[in-house]
C-alpha positions in Angstrom: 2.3 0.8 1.8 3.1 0.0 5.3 3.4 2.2 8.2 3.3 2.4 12.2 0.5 4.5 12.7 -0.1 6.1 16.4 -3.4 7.4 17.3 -3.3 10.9 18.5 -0.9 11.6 21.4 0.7 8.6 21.7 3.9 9.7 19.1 5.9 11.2 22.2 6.0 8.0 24.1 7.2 6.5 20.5 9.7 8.6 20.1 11.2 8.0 23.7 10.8 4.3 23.0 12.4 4.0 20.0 15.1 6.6 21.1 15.8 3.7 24.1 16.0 1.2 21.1 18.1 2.2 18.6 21.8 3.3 18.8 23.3 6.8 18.0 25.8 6.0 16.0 26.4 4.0 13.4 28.9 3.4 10.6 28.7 1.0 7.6 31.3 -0.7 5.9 32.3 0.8 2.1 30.7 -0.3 -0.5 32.2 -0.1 -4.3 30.7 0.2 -7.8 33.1 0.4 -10.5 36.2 3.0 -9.3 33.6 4.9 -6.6 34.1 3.6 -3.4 31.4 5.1 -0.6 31.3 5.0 2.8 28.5 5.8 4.9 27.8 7.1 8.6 24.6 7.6 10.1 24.1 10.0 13.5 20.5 9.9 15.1 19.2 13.2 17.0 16.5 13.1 19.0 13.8 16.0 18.4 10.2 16.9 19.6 9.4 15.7 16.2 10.8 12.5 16.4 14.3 11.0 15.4 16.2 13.0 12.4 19.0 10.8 11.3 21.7 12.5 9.6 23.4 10.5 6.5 27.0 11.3 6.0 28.5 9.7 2.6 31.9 9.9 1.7 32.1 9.2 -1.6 35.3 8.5 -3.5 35.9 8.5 -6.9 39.9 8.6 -8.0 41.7 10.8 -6.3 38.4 12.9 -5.2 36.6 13.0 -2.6 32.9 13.9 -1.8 30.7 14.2 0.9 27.3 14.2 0.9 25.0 14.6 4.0 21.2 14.4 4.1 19.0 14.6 7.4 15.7 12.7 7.2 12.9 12.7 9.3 10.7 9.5 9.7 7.5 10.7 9.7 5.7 7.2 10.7 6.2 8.1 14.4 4.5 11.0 14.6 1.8 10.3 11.8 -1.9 9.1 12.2 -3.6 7.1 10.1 -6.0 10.3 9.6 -2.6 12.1 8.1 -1.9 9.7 5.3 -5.2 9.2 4.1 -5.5 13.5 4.3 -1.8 13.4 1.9 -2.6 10.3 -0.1 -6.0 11.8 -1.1 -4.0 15.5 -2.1 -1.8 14.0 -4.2 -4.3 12.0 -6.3 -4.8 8.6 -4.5 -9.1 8.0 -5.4 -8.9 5.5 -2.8 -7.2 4.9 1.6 -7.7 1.9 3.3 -6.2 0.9 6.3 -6.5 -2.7 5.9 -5.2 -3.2 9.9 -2.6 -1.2 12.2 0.4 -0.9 10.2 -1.0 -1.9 6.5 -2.3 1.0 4.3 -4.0 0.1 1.0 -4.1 3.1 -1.6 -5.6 2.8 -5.1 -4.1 5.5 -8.0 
C-alpha cells in the first residue's frame, strides 16, 4: 500500500501545494466497450479538507443517456501515518509497517 503520509500539521501546506500543481479542469476523451460509449469530466474543489474532485460520466448506451457523478476525497493529504495504522488495525489488519515515507506494509 502506498501513501504520502504528512506528519501532523503539515496537510494544509499540502493541500495549497498540490492545489498550485494540479489543474481544475479536466476532460477525457470517450472511451467505448461494446455499444456504451462514456465520457468523463473531472472538476477539482479545493476544501479545508483537502481537494474533492468531482467525476462527471456521461454514459451512453443507444439512444440513452446517463450521468453519473461521484465526489472523492483523497484522504492521503491530510492523513498520518498514525491514521492508517489506527484504520488498518479496525478493520482486521494483525500487522502496520511503515517500511519508509510513503510505503505502508500491512499483513491480513
Amino acid at each position: 500500500m502506498f501513501s504520502q503520509l504528512h506528519p501532523v500539521g503539515t496537510w494544509k501546506k499540502t493541500i495549497e501545494k498540490e492545489w498550485k500543481r494540479r489543474k481544475r479542469f479536466n476532460a477525457y476523451l470517450p472511451s467505448m466497450k461494446g455499444s456504451v460509449r462514456v465520457t468523463r469530466v473531472e472538476i477539482a474543489e479545493k476544501t479545508s479538507e483537502g481537494i474533492l474532485e468531482h467525476n462527471v460520466s456521461l454514459v451512453e448506451k443507444g439512444e440513452f443517456l446517463r450521468i453519473e457523478i461521484a465526489s472523492i476525497m483523497n484522504p492521503r493529504i491530510k492523513w498520518t501515518s498514525r491514521d492508517f495504522k489506527k484504520v488498518l488495525k479496525e478493520v482486521g489488519f494483525k500487522q502496520v509497517y511503515v517500511v519508509k515515507e510513503g510505503c505502508v506494509l500491512v499483513v491480513k
